[in-house]
C-alpha positions as CSV (number, residue, x, y, z in Angstrom):
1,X,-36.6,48.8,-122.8
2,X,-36.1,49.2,-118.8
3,X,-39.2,48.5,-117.4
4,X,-39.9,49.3,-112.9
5,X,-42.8,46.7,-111.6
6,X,-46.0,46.7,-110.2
7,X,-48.0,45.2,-107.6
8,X,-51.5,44.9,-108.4
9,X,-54.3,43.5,-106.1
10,X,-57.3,42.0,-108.4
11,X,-59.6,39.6,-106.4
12,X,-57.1,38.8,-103.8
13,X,-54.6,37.5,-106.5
14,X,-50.9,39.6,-106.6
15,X,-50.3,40.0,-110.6
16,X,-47.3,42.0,-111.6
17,X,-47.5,44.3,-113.8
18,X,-44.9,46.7,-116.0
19,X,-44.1,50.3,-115.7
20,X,-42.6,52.0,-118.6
21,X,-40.2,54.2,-116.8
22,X,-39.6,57.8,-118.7
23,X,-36.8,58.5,-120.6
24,X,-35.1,60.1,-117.9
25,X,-34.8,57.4,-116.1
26,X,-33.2,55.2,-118.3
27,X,-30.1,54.5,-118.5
28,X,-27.9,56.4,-121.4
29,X,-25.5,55.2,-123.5
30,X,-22.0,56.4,-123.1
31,X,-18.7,56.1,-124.7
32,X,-15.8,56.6,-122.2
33,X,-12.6,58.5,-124.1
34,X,-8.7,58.2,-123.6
35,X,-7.3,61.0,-125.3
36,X,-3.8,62.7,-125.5
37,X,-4.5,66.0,-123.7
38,X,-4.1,68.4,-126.6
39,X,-7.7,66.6,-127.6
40,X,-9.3,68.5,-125.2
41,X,-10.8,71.7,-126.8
42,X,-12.1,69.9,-130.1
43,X,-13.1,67.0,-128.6
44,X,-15.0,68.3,-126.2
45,X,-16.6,70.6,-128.7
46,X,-17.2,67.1,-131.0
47,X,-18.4,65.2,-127.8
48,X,-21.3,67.9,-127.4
49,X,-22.4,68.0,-131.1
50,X,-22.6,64.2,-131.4
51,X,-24.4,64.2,-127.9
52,X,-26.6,66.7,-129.3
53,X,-27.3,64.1,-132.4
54,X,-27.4,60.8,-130.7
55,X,-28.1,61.0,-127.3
56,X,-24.7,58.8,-126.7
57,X,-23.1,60.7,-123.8
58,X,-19.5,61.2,-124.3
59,X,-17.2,61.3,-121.2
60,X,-13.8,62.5,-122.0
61,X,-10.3,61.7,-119.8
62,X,-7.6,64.1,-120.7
63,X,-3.7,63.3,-120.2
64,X,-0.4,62.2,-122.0
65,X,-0.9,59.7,-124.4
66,X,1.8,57.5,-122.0
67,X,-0.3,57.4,-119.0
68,X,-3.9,56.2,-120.4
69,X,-2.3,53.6,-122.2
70,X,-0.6,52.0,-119.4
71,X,-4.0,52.4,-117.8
72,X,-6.1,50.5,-120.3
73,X,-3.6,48.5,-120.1
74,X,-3.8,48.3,-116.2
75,X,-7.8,47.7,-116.9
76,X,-9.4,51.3,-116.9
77,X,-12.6,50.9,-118.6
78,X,-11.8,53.0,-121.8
79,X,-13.7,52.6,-124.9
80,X,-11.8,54.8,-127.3
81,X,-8.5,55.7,-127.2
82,X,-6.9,58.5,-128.8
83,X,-3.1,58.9,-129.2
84,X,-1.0,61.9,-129.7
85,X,1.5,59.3,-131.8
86,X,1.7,56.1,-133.2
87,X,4.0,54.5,-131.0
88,X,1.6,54.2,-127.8
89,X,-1.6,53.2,-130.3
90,X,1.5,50.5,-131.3
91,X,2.1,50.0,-127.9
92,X,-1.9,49.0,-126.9
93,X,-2.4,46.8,-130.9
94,X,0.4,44.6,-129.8
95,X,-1.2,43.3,-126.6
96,X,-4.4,43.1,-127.9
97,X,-6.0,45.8,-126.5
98,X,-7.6,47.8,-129.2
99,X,-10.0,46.9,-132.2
100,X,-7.3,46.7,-135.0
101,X,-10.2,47.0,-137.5
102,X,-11.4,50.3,-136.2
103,X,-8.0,52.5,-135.9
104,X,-7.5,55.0,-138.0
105,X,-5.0,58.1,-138.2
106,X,-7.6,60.8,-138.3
107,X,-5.4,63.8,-137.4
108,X,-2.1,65.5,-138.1
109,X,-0.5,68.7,-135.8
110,X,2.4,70.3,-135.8
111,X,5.1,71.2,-133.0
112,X,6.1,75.1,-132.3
113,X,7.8,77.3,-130.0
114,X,5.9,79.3,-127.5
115,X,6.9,82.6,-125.3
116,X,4.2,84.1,-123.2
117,X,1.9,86.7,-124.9
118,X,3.9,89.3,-123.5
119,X,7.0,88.6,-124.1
120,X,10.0,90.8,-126.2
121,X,10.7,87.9,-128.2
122,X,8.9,87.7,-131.4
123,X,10.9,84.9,-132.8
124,X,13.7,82.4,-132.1
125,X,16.1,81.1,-135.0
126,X,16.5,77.3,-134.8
127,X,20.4,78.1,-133.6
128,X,22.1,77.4,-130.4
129,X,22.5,81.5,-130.2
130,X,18.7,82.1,-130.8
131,X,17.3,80.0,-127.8
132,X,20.1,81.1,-125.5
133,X,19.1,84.7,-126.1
134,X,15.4,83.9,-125.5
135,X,15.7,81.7,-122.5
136,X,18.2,84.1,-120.7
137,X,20.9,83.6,-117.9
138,X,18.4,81.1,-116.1
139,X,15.2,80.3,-118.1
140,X,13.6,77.0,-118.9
141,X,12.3,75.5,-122.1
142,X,8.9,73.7,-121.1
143,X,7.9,70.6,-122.8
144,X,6.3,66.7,-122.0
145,X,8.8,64.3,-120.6
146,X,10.9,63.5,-123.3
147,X,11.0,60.0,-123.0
148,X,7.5,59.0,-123.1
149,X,5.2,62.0,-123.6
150,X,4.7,62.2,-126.9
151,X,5.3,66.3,-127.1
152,X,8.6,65.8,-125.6
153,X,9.8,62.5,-127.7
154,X,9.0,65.0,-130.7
155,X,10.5,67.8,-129.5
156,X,13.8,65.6,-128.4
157,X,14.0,64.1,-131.9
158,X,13.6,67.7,-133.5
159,X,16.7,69.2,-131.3
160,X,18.9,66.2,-132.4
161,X,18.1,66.5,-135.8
162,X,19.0,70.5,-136.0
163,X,22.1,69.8,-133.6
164,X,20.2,71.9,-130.8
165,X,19.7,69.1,-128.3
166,X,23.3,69.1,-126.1
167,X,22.7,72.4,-125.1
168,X,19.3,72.6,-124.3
169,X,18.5,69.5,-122.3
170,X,20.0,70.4,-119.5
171,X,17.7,73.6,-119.6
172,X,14.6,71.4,-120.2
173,X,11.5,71.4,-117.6
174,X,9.6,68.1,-118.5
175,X,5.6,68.0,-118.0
176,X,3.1,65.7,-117.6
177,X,1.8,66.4,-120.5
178,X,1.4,69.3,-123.3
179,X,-1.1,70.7,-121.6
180,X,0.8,71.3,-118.7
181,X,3.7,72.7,-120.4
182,X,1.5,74.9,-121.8
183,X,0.7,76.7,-118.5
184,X,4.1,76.8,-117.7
185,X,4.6,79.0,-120.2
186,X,0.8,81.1,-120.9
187,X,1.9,81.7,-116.1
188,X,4.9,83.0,-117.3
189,X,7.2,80.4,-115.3
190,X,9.0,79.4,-118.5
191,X,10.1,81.8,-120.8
192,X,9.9,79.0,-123.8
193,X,8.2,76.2,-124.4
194,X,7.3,73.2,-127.3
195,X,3.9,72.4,-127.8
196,X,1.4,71.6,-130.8
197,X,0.3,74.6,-132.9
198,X,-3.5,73.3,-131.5
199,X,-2.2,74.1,-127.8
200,X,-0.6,77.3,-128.8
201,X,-4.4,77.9,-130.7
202,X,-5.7,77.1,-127.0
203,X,-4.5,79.7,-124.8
204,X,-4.8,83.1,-124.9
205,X,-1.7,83.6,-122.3
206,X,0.9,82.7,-125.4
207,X,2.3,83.3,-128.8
208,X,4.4,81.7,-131.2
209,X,7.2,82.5,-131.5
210,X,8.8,79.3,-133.6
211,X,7.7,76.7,-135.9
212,X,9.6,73.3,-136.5
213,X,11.0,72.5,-139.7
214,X,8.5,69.5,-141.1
215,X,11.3,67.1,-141.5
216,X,13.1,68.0,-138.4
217,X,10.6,65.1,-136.6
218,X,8.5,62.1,-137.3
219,X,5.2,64.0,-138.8
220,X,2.8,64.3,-136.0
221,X,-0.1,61.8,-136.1
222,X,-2.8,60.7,-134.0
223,X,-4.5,57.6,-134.5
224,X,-7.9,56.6,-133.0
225,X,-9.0,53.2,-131.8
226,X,-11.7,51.3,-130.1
227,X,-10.5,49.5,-127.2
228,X,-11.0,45.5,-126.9
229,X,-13.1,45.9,-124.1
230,X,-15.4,48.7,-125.4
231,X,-18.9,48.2,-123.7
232,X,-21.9,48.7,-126.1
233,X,-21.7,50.7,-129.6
234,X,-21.3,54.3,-128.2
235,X,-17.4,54.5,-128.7
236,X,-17.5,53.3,-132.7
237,X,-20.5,55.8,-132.7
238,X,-18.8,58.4,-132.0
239,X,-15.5,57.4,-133.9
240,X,-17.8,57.2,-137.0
241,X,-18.5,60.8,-136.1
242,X,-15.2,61.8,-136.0
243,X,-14.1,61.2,-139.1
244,X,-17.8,62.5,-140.7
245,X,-17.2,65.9,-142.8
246,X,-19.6,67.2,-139.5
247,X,-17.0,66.8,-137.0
248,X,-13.7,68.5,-139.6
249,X,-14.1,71.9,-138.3
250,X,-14.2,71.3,-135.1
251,X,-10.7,70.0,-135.7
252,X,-9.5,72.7,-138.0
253,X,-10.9,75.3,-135.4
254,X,-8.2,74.0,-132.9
255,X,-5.2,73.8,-135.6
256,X,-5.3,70.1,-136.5
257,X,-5.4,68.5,-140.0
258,X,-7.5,65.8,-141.3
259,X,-5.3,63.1,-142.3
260,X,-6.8,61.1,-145.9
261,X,-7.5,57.5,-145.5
262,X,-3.3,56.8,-146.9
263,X,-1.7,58.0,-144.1
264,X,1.1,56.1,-141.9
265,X,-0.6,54.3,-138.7
């Protein structure tokens, strides 16, 4: 317990004496989150029911699940990481960076095609024909960088595996991230785009138009770690949380699957 000190005078003699400071004033716990951006909506919701519970203050950092690994491994002080696929959880376990005994493939997603809301296309065949029609003379297809993102790897692997990805690569406009894909096609810069069904459950501004053939793609995990250098207890807390039957529909809400204790990490 944090304790403040005072200075009392008893018979010309100094003795110190503590203060219990009130809760306010103490310092919380926290749990710092990495997390693949299309994370955002249900863990946010998660964060402030488990905040709620615990008083464990959960601060959440959204982006591709690419960029916060290179930046725990840089040194960013994460606690728990959250990957949008196996490969960057991979990435972090092999240099020692996460708490092997704490990962776990909570969730599962799956990949779509999106148009804007008000769009004339209500949906695209998986043919060279179908997306030429919907895209138009000019159009884009918005999706993550294809090469890291893990949206975009997906997405890459899918158009391969249907014989779609020749003609449409040179059509591609790579984000960031899902996310940002996503408002390239909810502003109506993009007439097409490939996000999770979660994303396309996130925003109003889009419809789908598309859904990808299950074995067209590696299945779509996310796997869930502490870091190595997690400070204090907050971050398995919350993890503990997260894969409680209390924290499912805030998943489910957003699109995602729970994932039973068998599946691939």
């Amino acid at each position: 317990m944090l304790t403040a000190v005072r200075a009392l005078v008893l018979a010309g003699s100094v003795i110190l004496a503590p203060v219990i400071l009130p809760p306010a004033a103490r310092a919380a716990e926290t749990a710092t989150v990495f997390a693949a951006a299309s994370l955002k909506n249900a863990l946010d919701n998660a964060g402030k029911a488990f905040t709620a519970r615990s008083g464990v203050e959960v601060k959440a950092s959204y982006a591709a699940s690419s960029a916060l690994a290179r930046q725990i491994e840089s040194g960013a002080p994460a606690d728990l990481f959250a990957s949008a696929d196996l490969e960057w959880m991979d990435y972090l376990a092999k240099k020692n960076l996460i708490r092997p005994e704490t990962r776990v493939s909570l969730l599962g997603n799956r990949i779509v095609v999106i148009a804007p809301k008000d769009a004339a296309t209500a949906d695209v065949p998986f043919t060279a024909e179908g997306f030429a029609a919907a895209l138009g003379p000019d159009g884009r297809l918005a999706t993550g960088e294809v090469n890291s993102v893990p949206i975009g790897k997906y997405a890459k692997a899918a158009f391969e595996k249907l014989g779609l990805w020749g003609g449409l690569q040179p059509r591609l406009a790579q984000a960031d991230n899902v996310r940002a894909a996503l408002l390239l096609v909810s502003r109506g810069e993009a007439p097409l785009g490939v996000v999770y069904e979660s994303d396309a459950k996130s925003d109003s501004g889009v419809k789908v138009v598309g859904v990808f053939p299950a074995d067209s793609h590696p299945p779509v995990v996310y796997p869930f770690a502490v870091t190595a250098e997690a400070r204090g207890e907050g971050a398995a807390k919350f993890l503990d949380f997260l894969k409680s039957a209390e924290a499912r529909p805030f998943f489910e809400a957003q699109g995602f699957t729970i994932l039973g204790p068998n599946s691939a990490r």
